[in-house]
KOLMILO-733341 format. One record per residue (C-alpha): residue number from 1; residue in one letter; x, y, z. Coordinates in steps of 0.25 Angstrom, whole numbers, plus 2048, in hexadecimal, padded with zeros to 3 digits. Example, Ala and Ser with C-alpha at 12.3 -4.5 7.8 and 13.67 -1.06 7.14 Angstrom:
# KOLMILO-733341
+-----+---+-----+-----+-----+
:   k : r :   X :   Y :   Z :
+-----+---+-----+-----+-----+
:   1 : A : 831 : 7EE : 81F :
:   2 : S : 837 : 7FC : 81D :
+-----+---+-----+-----+-----+
END
This chain:
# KOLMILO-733341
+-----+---+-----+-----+-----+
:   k : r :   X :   Y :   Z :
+-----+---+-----+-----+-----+
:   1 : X : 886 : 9C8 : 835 :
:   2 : X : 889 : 9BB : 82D :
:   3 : X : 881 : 9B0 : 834 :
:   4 : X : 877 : 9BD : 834 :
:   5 : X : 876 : 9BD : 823 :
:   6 : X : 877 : 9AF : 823 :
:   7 : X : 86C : 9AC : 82E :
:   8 : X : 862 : 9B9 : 827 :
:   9 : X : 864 : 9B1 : 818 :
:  10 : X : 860 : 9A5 : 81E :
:  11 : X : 853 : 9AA : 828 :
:  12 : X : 851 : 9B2 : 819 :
:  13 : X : 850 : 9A4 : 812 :
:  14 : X : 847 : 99F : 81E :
:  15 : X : 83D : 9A9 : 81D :
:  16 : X : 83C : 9A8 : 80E :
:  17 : X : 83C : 99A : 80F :
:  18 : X : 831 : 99C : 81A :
:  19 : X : 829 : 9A6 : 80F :
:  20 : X : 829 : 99C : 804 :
:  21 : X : 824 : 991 : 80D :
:  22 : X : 817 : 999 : 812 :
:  23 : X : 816 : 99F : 805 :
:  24 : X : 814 : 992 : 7FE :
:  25 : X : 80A : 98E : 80A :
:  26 : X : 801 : 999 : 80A :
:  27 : X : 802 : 99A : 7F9 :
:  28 : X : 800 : 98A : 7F8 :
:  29 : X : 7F4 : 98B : 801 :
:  30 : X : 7EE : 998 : 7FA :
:  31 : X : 7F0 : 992 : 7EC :
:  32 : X : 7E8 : 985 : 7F1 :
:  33 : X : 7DC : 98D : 7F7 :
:  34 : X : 7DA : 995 : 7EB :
:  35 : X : 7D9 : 989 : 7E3 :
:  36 : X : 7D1 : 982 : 7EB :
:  37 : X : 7C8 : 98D : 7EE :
:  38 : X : 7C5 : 98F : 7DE :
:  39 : X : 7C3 : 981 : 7DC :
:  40 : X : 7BA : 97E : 7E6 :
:  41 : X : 7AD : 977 : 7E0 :
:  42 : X : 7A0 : 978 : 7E3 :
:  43 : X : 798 : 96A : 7E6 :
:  44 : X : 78B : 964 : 7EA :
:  45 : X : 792 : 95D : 7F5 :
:  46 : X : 797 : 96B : 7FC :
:  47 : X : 792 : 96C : 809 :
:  48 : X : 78A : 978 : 80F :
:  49 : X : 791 : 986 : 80C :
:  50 : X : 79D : 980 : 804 :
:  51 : X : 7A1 : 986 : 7FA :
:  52 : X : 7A9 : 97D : 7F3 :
:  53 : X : 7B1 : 971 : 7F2 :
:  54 : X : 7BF : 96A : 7ED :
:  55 : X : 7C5 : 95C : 7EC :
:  56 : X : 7D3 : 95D : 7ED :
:  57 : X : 7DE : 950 : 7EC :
:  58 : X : 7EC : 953 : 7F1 :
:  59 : X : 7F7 : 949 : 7F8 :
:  60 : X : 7EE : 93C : 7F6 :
:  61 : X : 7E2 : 942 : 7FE :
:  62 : X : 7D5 : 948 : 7F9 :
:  63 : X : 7D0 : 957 : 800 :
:  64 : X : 7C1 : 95B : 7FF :
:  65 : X : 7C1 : 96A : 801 :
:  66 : X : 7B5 : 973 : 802 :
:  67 : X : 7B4 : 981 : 803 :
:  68 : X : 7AB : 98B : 80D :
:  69 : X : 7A9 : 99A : 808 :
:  70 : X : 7A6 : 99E : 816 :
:  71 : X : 7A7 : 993 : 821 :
:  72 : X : 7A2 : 985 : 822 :
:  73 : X : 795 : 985 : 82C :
:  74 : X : 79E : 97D : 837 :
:  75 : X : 7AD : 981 : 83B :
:  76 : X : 7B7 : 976 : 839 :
:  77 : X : 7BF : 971 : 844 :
:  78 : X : 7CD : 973 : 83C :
:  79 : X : 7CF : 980 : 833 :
:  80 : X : 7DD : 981 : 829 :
:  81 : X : 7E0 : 990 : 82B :
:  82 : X : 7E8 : 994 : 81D :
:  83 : X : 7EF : 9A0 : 824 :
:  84 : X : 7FD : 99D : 82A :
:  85 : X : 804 : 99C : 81B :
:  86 : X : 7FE : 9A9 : 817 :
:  87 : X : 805 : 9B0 : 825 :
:  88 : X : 811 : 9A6 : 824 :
:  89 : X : 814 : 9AB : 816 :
:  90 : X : 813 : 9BB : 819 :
:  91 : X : 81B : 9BA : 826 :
:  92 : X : 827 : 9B2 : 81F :
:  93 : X : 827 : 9BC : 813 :
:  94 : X : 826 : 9C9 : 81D :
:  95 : X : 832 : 9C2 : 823 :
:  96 : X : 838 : 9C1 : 819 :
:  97 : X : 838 : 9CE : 812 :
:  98 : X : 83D : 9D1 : 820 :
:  99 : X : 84A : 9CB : 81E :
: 100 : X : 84C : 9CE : 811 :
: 101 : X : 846 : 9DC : 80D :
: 102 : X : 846 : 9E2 : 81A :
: 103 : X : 852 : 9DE : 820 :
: 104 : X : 85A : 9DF : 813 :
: 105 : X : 854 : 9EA : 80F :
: 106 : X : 85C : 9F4 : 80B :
: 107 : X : 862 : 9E7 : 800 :
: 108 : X : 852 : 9E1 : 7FB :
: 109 : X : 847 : 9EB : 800 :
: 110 : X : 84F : 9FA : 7FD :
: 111 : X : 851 : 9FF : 7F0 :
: 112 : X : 85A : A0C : 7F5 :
: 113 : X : 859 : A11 : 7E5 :
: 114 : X : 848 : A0F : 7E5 :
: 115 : X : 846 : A13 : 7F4 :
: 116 : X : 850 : A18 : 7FF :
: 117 : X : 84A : A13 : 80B :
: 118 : X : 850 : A0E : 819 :
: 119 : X : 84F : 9FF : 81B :
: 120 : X : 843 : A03 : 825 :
: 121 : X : 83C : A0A : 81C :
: 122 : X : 83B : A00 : 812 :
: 123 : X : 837 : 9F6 : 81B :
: 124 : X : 82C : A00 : 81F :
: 125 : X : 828 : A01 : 810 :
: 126 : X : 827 : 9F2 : 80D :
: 127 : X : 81F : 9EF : 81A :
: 128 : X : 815 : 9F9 : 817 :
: 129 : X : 814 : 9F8 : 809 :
: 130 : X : 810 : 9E7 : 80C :
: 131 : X : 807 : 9EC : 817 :
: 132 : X : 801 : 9F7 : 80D :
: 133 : X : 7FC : 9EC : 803 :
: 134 : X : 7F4 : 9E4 : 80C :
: 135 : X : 7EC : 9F3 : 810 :
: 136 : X : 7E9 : 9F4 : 802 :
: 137 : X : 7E6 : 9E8 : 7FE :
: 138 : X : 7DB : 9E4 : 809 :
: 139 : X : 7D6 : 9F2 : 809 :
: 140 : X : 7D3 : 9EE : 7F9 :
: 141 : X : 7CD : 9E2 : 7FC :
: 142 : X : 7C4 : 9E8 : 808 :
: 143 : X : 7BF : 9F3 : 7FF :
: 144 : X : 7B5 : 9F2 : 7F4 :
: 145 : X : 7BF : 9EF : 7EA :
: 146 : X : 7C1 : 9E3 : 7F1 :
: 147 : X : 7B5 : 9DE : 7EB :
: 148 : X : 7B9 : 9DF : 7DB :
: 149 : X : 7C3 : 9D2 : 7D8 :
: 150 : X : 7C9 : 9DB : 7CC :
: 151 : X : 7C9 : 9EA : 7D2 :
: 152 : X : 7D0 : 9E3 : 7DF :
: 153 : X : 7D9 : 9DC : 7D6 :
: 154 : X : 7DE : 9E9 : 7CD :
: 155 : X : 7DF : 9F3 : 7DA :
: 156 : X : 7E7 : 9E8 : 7E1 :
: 157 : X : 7F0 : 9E6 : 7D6 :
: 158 : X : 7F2 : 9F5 : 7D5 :
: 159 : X : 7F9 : 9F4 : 7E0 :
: 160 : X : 801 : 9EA : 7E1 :
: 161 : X : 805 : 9F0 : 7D4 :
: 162 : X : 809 : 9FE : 7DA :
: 163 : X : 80F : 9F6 : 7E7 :
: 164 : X : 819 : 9EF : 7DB :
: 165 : X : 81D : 9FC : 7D6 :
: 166 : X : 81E : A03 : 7E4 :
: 167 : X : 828 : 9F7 : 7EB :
: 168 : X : 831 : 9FB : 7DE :
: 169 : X : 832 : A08 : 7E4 :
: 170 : X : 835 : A05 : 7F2 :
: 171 : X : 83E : 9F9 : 7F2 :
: 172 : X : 849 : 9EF : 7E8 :
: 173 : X : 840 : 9E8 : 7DD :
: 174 : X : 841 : 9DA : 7E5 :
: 175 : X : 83B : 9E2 : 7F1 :
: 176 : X : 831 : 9E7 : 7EA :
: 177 : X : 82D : 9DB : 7E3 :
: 178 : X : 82D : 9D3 : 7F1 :
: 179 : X : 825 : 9DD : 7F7 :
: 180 : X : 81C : 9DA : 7EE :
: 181 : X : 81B : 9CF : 7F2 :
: 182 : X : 819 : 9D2 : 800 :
: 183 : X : 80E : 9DB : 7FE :
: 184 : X : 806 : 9D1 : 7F6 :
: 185 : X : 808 : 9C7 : 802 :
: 186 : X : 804 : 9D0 : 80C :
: 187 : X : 7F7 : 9D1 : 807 :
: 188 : X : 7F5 : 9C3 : 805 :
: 189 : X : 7F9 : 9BF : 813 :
: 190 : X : 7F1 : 9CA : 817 :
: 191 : X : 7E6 : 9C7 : 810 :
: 192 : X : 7E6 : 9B7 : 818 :
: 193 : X : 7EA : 9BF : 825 :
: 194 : X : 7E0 : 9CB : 825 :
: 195 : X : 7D5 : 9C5 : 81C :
: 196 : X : 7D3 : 9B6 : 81A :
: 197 : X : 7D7 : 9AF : 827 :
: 198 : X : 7CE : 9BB : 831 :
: 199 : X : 7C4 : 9B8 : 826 :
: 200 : X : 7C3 : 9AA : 828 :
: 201 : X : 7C4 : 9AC : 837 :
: 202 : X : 7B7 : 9B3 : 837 :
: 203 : X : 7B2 : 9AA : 831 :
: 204 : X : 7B8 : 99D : 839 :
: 205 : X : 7B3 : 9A8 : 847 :
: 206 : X : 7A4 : 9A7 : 83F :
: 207 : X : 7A3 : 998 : 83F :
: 208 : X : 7A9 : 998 : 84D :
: 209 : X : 79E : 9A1 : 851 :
: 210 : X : 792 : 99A : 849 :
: 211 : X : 791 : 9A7 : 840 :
: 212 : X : 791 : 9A5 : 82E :
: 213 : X : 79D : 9AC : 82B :
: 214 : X : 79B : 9B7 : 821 :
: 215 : X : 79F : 9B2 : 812 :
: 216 : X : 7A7 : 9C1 : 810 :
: 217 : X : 7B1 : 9BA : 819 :
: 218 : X : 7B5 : 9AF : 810 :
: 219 : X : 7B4 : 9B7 : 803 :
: 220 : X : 7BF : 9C3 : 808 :
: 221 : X : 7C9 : 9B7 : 80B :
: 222 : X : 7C7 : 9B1 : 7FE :
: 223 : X : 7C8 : 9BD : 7F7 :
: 224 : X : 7D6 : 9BF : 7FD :
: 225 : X : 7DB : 9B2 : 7FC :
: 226 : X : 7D8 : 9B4 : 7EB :
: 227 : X : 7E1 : 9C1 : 7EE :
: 228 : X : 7EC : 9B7 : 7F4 :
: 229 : X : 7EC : 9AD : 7EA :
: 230 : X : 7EE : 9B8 : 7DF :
: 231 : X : 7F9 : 9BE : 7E4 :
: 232 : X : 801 : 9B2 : 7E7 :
: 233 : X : 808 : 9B0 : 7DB :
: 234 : X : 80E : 9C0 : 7DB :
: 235 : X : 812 : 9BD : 7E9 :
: 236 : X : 81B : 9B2 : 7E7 :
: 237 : X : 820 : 9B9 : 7DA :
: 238 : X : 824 : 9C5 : 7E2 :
: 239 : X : 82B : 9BC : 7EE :
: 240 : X : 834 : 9B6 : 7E2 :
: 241 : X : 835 : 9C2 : 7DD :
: 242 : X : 841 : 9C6 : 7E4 :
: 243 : X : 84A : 9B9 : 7DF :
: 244 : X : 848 : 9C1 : 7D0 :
: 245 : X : 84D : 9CD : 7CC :
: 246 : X : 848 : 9CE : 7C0 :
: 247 : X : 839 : 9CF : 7C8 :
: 248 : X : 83E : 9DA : 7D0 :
: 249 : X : 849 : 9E1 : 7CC :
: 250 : X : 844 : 9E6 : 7BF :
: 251 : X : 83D : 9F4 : 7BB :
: 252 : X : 82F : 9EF : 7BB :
: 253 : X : 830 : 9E8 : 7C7 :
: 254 : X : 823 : 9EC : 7CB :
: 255 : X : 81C : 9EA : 7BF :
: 256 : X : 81F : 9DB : 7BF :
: 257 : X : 81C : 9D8 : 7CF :
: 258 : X : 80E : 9DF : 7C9 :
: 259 : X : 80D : 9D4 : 7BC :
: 260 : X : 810 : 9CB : 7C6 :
: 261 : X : 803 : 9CD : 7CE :
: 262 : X : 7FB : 9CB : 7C1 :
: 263 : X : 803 : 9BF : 7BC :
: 264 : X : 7FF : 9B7 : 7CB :
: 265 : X : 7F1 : 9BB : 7C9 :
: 266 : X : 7EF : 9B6 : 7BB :
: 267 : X : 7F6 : 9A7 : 7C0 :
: 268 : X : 7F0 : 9A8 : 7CD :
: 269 : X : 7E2 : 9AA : 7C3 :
: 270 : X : 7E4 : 99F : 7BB :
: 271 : X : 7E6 : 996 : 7C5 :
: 272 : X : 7DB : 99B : 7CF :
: 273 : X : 7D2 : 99A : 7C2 :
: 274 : X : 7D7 : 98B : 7BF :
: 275 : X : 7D4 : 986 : 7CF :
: 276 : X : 7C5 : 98D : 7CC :
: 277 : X : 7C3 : 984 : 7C0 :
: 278 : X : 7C0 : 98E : 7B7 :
: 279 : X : 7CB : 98D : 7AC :
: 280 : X : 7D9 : 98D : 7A8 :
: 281 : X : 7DC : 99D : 7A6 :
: 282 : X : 7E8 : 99B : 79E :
: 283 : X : 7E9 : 9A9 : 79B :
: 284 : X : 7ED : 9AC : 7A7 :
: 285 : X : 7FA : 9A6 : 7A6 :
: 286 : X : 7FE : 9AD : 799 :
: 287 : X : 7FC : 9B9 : 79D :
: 288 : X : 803 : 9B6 : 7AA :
: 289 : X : 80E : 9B0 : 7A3 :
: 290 : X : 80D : 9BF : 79A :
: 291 : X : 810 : 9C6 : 7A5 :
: 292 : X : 81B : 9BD : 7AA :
: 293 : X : 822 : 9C2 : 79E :
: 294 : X : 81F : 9CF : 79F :
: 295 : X : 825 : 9CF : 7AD :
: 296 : X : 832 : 9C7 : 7A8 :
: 297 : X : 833 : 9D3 : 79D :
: 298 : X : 830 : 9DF : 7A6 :
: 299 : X : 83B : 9D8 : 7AF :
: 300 : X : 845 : 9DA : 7A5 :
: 301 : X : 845 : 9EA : 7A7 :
: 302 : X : 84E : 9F4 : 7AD :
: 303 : X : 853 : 9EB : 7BB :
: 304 : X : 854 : 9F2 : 7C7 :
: 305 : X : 860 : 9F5 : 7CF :
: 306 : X : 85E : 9F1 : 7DD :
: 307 : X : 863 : 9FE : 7E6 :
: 308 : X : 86A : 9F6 : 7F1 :
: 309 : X : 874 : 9EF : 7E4 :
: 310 : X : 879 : A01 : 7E1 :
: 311 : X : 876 : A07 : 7EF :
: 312 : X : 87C : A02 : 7FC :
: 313 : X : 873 : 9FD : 808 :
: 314 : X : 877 : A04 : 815 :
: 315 : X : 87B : 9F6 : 81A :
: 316 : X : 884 : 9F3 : 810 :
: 317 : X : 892 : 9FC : 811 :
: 318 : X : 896 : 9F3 : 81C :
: 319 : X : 898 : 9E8 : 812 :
: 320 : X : 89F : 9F2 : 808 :
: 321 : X : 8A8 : 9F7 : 812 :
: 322 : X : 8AD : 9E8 : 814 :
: 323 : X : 8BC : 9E5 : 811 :
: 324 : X : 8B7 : 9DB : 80C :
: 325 : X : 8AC : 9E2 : 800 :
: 326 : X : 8B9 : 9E4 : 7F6 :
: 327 : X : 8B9 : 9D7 : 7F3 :
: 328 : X : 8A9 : 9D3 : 7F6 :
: 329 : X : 8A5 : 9DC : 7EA :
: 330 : X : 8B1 : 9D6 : 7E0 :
: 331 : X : 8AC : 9C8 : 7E4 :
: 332 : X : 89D : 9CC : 7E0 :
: 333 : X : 8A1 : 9D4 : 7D6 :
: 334 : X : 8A7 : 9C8 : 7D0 :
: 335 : X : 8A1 : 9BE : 7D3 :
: 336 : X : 891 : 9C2 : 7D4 :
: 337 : X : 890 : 9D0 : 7CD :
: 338 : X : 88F : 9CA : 7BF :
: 339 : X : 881 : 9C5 : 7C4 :
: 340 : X : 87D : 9CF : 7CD :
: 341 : X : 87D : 9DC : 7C6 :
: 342 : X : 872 : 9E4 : 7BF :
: 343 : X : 877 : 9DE : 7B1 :
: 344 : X : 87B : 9D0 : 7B4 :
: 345 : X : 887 : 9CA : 7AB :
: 346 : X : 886 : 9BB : 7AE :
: 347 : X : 87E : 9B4 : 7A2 :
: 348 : X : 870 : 9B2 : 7A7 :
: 349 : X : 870 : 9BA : 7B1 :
: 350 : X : 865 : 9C6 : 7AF :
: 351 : X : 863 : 9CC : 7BB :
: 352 : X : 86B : 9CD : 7C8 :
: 353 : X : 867 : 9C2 : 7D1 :
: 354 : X : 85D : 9C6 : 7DB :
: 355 : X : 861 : 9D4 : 7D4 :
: 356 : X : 86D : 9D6 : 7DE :
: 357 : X : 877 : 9DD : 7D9 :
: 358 : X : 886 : 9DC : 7DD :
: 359 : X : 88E : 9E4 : 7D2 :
: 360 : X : 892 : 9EF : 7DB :
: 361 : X : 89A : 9F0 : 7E9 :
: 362 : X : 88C : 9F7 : 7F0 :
: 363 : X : 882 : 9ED : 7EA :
: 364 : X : 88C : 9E1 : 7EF :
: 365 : X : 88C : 9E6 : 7FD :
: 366 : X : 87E : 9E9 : 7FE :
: 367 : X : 87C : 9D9 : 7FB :
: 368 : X : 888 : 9D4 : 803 :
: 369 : X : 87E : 9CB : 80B :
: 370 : X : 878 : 9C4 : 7FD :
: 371 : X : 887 : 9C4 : 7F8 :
: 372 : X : 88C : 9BD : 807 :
: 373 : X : 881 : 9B2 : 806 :
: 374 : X : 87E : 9AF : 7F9 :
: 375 : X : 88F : 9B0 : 7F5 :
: 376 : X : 895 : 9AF : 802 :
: 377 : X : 88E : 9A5 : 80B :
: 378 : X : 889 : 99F : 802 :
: 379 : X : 88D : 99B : 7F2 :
: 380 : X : 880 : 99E : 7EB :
: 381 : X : 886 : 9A8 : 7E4 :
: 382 : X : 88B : 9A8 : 7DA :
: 383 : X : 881 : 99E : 7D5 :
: 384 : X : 88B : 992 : 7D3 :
: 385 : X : 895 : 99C : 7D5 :
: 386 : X : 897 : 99C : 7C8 :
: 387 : X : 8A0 : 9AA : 7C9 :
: 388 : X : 8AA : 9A1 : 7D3 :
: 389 : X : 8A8 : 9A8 : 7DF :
: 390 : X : 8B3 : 9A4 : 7E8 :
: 391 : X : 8B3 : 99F : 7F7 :
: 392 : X : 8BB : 9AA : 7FC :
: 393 : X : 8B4 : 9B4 : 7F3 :
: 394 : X : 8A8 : 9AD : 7FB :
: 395 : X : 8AF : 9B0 : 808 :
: 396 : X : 8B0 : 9BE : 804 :
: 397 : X : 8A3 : 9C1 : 806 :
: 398 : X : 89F : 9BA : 813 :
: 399 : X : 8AA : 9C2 : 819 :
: 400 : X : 8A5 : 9D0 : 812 :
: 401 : X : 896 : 9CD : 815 :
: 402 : X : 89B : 9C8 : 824 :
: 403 : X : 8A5 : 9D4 : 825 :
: 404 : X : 89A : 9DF : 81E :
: 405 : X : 88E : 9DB : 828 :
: 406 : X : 897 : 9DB : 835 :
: 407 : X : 897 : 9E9 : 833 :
+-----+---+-----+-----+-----+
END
């Protein structure tokens, strides 16, 4: 069970790492396509059915870009597909909420004193709810609705306000704010899964065939791509999210993840409108900068008790009936409770880190694989170990964690 905890932090660390990568692939190369799509110019030079073109310099060398809206009237021998980073990305983060909120569900996903659920049940809840976003989403966009930019706009964001309000019933504040995020990325995966690639495939199968491809095709994919590149900016905030409690573990949880879907769109407008070449909306970014203290301020509120810190997962009365737990929770209480406890003592210290809290013996147990690793294996806590931790003390718990999860 040891080389077990070690081997999961570290296939943790992997798939994380693995997520970022891809997430900075398919966000690089979504950031770029925007821009260039709004600054494309129109010449007298363009070639039959163009609809634009860019000169671009990077690395020393000069790029000549042009743009169809449908297809050009000849296929080209090689085509760059923009796909993999967009499925790359949502594997990796499935994976990952895999082996962190559903494997350790009863510590990050379950909230015994907002929902009782069995492990499975929640699980069921969080894959249905993603799945459920994406159903409502392209169903909007299919129906007439689809076709007004602004009643889209406020129905979509409707509901991603009431799904912010809804996680906080179901699951711990970081869940909630994670899922969040995953409902967000579903859609946008989605929307380059289900919607822009089989669009631009029809229209590649046209060409093959000799047919015009219909102009509708291009138009649905680039109204999702808009989507994407608008909700960009929340969905990194949300996968951060979790590193900060004050974002999650607050009353008003939900009301920051929603002010955080207007804050993206206004920066994501100000840029978008930049690359256009039609002005520098600087308002944009006082009013985002507004609601960034508005959201630092609503985060100063009542804090949230997580439910696993008072109320023991089922897993974790193995590790409180070790002989060894007497003087695992003196240590911790000692040497990490000043810190991690609803009201920390240690100057500077707000907020528990990570909002884990190890001030009482049933909070301690139900986090003996975080004290084990970040204590025991390893010295990162306490950070510079400035309360003196001792080797044996160290030693203690390895020996509790190894002892408790034999069982």
């Amino acid at each position: 069970m040891t080389d077990y905890a070690i081997f999961w932090e570290w296939l943790s660390f992997a798939v994380r790492w693995t997520h970022v990568i891809t997430a900075i692939a398919w966000i690089g190369s979504s950031f770029y396509f925007i821009a260039l799509d709004l600054g494309l110019r129109k010449t007298p030079s363009l070639p039959p059915l163009a609809h634009g073109e860019e000169w671009q310099v990077h690395g020393g060398g000069f790029y000549h870009i042009q743009k169809y809206l449908v297809a050009p009237d000849f296929l080209p021998e090689h085509l760059t597909w923009f796909k993999w980073e967009s499925y790359a990305t949502w594997l990796s983060g499935f994976s990952l909420l895999v082996v962190v909120y559903y494997v350790g569900a009863d510590l990050y996903l379950i909230d015994r004193n907002v929902l009782d659920v069995p492990q499975w049940g929640a699980i069921l809840i969080s894959m249905a709810s993603i799945g459920l976003g994406w159903l409502l989403y392209d169903t909007l966009c299919k129906s007439p609705l689809g076709n007004s930019t602004y009643g889209l706009m406020g129905v979509l964001f409707a509901i991603l306000v009431a799904m912010a309000w809804g996680y906080t019933q179901l699951f711990t504040g970081r869940a909630a704010m994670l899922h969040m995020g995953a409902f967000t990325a579903t859609i946008m995966s989605a929307n380059v899964f289900m919607i822009i690639i089989p669009n631009q495939k029809i229209v590649v199968a046209d060409l093959k065939a000799g047919r015009v491809p219909d102009a509708k095709y291009g138009k649905i994919a680039k109204q999702r791509s808009l989507h994407n590149n608008y909700l960009t900016l929340p969905v990194i905030f949300f996968m951060l999210s979790s590193h900060y409690p004050l974002a999650f573990a607050t009353e008003w949880n939900w009301l920051i993840a929603a002010l955080i879907f207007l804050e993206g769109v206004l920066i994501r407008h100000f840029f978008n409108t930049r690359h256009a070449r039609k002005g520098n909306p600087y308002w944009t970014w006082a009013f985002a900068i507004s609601i960034f203290f508005l959201i630092a301020w609503l985060s100063s509120g009542p804090k949230l008790a997580g439910g696993a810190d008072t109320v023991a997962a089922p897993s974790s009365q193995a590790f409180m009936d070790s002989p060894h737990f007497d003087a695992v929770a003196d240590t911790v209480l000692s040497r990490c409770s000043m810190c991690h406890t609803a009201e920390p003592v240690w100057e500077g210290v707000w907020q528990a880190p990570k909002n884990v809290i190890l001030d009482n013996p049933v909070a301690i147990a139900n986090h003996a694989e975080q004290v084990a690793i970040q204590a025991g294996y390893s010295h990162a806590m306490p950070p510079g170990n400035v309360t003196e931790m001792t080797d044996d003390e160290r030693a203690v718990l390895v020996a509790w964690y190894r002892e408790g999860s034999s069982r």
